[in-house]
N, C-alpha and C positions, 0 to 999 in steps of 0.2 A: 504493500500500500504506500500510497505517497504521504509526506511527510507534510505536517503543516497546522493549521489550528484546530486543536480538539473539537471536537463535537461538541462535547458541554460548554463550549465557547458560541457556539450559535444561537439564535434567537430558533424556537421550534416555529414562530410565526411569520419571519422573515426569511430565514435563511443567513441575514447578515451577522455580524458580531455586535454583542453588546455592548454598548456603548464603554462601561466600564472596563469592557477586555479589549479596546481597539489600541494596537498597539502605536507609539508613533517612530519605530524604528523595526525593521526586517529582521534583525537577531532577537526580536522581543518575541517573535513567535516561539510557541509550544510548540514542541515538535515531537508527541510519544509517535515509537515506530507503527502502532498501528492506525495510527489517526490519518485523515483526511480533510480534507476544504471542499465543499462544492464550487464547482466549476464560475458559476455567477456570484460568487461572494470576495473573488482570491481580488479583485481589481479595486471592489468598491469599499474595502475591509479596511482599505489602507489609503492614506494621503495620496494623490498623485506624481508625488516626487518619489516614493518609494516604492508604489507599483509600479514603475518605472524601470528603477532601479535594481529591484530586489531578484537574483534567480527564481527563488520558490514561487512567484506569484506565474499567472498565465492560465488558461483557459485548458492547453493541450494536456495539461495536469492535474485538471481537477475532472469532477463529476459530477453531469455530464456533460462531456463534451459532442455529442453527436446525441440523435434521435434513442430515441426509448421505443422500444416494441413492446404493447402492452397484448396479451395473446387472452381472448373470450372462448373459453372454451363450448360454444353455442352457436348458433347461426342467427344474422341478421335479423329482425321481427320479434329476437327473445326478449324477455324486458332484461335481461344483465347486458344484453349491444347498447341502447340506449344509457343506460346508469355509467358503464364504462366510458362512454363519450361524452360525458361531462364532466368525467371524474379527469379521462385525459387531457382533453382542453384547456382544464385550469392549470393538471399540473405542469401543463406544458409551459405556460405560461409564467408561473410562479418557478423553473426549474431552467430556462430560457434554451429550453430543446424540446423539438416538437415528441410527445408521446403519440404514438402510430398504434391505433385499433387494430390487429388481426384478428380475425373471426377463424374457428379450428374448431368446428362443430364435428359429432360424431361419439357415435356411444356412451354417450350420456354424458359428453364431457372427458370422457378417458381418454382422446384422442392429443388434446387441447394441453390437459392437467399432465399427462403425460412427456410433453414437449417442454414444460414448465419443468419438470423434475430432472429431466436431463440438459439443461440449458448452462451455459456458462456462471458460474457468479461471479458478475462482473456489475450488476445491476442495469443491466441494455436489455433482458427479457424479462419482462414482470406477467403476472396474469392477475385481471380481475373478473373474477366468478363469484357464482351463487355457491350455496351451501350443499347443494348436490355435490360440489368438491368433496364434503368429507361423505356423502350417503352411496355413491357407487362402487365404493371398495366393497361394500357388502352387497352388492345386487351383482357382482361380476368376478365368476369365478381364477379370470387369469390376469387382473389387475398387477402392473409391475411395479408400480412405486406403494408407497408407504406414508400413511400421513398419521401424524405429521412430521415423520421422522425426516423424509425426503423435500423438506420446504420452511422456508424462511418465511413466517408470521410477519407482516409487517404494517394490516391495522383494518379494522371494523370500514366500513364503507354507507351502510343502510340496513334499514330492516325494513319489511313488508309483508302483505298477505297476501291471498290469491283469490278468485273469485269461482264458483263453479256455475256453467251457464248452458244452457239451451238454444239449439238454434229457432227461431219460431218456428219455423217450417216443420217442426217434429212434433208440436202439437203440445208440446210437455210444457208448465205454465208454474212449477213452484217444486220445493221438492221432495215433497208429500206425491205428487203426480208419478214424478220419475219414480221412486221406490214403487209404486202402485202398477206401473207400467213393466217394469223390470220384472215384478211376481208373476205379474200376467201371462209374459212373455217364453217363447219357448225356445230363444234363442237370445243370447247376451246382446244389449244394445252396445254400440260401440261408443268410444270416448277418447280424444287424444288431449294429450298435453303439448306445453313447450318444449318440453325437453325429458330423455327416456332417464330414470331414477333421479327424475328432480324430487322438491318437496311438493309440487304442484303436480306429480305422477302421484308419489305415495300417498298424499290427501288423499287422493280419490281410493285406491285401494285400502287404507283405513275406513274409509265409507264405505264400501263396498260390504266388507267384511261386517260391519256394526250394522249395518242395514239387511245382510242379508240376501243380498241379490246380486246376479252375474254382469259384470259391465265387462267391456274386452277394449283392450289398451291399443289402438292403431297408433302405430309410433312415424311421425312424418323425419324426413332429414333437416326439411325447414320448417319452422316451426309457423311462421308467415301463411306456407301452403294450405295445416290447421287449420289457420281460423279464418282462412276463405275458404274453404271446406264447410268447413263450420255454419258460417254465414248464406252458405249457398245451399245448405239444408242435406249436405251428403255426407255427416258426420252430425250426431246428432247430442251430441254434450262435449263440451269441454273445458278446461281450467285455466286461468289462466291472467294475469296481472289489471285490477281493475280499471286504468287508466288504459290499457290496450279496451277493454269490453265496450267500456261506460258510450263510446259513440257508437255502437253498435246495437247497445242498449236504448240509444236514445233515440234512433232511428227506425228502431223497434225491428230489428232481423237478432237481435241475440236475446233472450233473458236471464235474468238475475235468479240463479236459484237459492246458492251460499256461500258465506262467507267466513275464511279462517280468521280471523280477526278475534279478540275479546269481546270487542263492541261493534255496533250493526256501524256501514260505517257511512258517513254521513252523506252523501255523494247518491247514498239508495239506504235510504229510511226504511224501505219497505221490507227490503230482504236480510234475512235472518242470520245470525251465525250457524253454523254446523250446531256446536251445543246447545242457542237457543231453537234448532230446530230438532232436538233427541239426542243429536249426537256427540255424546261429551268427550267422547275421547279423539276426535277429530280435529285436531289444532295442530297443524306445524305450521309455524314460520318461515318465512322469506328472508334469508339475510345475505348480504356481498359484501365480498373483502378482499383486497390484495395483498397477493404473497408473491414469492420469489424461490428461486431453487436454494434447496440448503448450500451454505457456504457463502451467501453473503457474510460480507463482515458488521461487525456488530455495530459500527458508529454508522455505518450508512445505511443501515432497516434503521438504528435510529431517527436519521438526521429522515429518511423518505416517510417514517410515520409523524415525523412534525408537520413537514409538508402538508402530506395526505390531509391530518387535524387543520390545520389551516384552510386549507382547502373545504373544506367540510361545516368550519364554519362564517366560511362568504356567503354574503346576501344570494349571489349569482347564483352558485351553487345548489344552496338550501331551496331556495325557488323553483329550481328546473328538476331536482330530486324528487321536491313534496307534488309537481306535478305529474311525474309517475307513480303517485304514490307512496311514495318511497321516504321512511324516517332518517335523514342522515346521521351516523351514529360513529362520532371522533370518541378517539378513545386510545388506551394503550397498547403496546404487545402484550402485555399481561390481560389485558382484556381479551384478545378474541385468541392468545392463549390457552387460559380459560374454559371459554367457550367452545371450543374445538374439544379440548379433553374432557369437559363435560356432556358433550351433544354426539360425540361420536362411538360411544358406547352405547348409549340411548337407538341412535339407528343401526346400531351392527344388532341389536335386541328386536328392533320392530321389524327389521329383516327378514328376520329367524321368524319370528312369529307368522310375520304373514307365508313365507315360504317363498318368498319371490327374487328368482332370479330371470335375470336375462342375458343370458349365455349359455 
């Protein structure tokens, strides 16, 4: 690693130095051997006569110096494409290299998550994904990486719910109907999601299961295709982010049957949650975050989850998130730490129980 001003010398909001650590000589710098400067700080950190001057300071040595590839493990039309391209926009901006969306959809994410674990740590591949990250190691019997052993944690993104909906053309109007329809029925209606062992797959197979009745999972490559599918009445349920539905809903080609949330949510007053509709044990969450392949070094998952926080809590930001629906949620590495080690045992459990694999 290059040599230069510690991390704990950075503002987590700026990027730049604190006022109190700005040096005004170039041997005033710290220099532990594993420390680092980001890339837009090395020039503005110091006077003009000693950025000038100084060896250690310059661009081609700090990070980053070039574009960031940030890798979705999803296809276009998922709601984590959208959440990522505003999470990369800013930091491009806040980090002054542009971060570049690649979309690496396929097998629920393993294809994408996959490329993530074997990627350089260098911090030039990041991935931001939903929490499918940690729930398809258990739905796929020949998964190669290992979480979270195989990845660098490096910070909460959002939380959100999902919504379960009807195309109108199927005639199903609430979701007392569907359950009713499903019993009737002598063949499993079908139903797809965004994405195969998302938490918007598993929702619906927890319902399934607590209701009682056969649904069958058409799994699309893009998830876009879905919910024109969906809409054009030749798939006739599906799951999926309310801020994608709600014009759909309001155009009256989709309805509202339920929702994972605690509370009904305001956007549609009318329709129920899962548990206030019977189903108590019908709640998982929506949540995205970015990580990195293990072997990042430790000051720079720091110095990118102050970023990331900052980022997180701009007006810009919280604005274009809350209108996907989406809670933005700064926070530590010990935060979604945490929550990984807590949540991923939880679904290696609901795994087993339901029995579902896809592979």
């Amino acid at each position: 690693m290059h040599q230069g001003v510690p991390i704990n010398a950075l503002s987590p909001e700026t990027g730049s130095l604190y006022d109190s650590e700005k040096p005004s000589l170039c041997p005033a710098f710290r220099r532990p051997a594993h420390g680092f400067i980001p890339a837009q700080t090395r020039h503005d950190c110091l006077p003009r006569r000693h950025a000038m001057a100084c060896v250690c300071t310059g661009r081609s040595r700090g990070y980053p110096t070039r574009a960031v590839k940030v890798i979705v493990p999803a296809a276009v039309g998922s709601l984590t494409d959208p959440v990522a391209r505003v999470v990369a926009e800013d930091m491009g901006r806040r980090t002054g290299q542009n971060w570049v969306v690649e979309n690496r959809p396929g097998a629920g994410g393993i294809i994408g998550t996959d490329a993530i674990a074997k990627a350089a740590p260098d911090g030039y591949t990041l991935m931001l994904t939903a929490n499918n990250f940690i729930i398809t190691p258990s739905l796929y019997r020949n998964v190669t990486y290992k979480v979270p052993a195989d990845f660098a944690l490096i910070g909460m993104v959002g939380r959100g719910d999902n919504l379960l909906v009807a195309s109108a053309a199927s005639g199903i109007r609430n979701i007392a109907d569907l359950v009713a329809r499903a019993k009737a029925s002598s063949m499993a209606i079908n139903y797809t999601s965004p994405l195969i062992g998302s938490a918007a797959h598993l929702t619906v197979e927890l319902f399934k299961r607590n209701a009682g009745i056969a649904l069958n999972h058409v799994a699309y490559n893009n998830s876009g295709q879905g919910i024109t599918d969906t809409v054009a009445g030749l798939i006739p349920v599906n799951v999926m982010g309310i801020s994608t539905a709600l014009p759909y809903i309001q155009s009256g080609k989709l309805v509202p049957l339920a929702w994972t949330g605690t509370e009904r949510a305001p956007e549609l007053p009318d329709t129920p949650t899962f548990v206030q509709a019977g189903f108590k044990d019908v709640h998982m969450g929506l949540w995205f975050a970015l990580v990195g392949p293990a072997g990042l070094p430790a000051d720079m998952v720091t110095w990118l989850n102050g970023q990331l926080n900052a980022s997180l809590r701009s007006t810009a930001v919280i604005e274009r998130l809350k209108s996907f629906r989406i809670d933005p949620q700064p926070g530590s590495i010990k935060d979604l730490t945490a929550l990984v080690e807590r949540e991923l045992p939880q679904y290696q459990k609901l795994a087993a129980g339901t029995g579902l694999k896809l592979d």
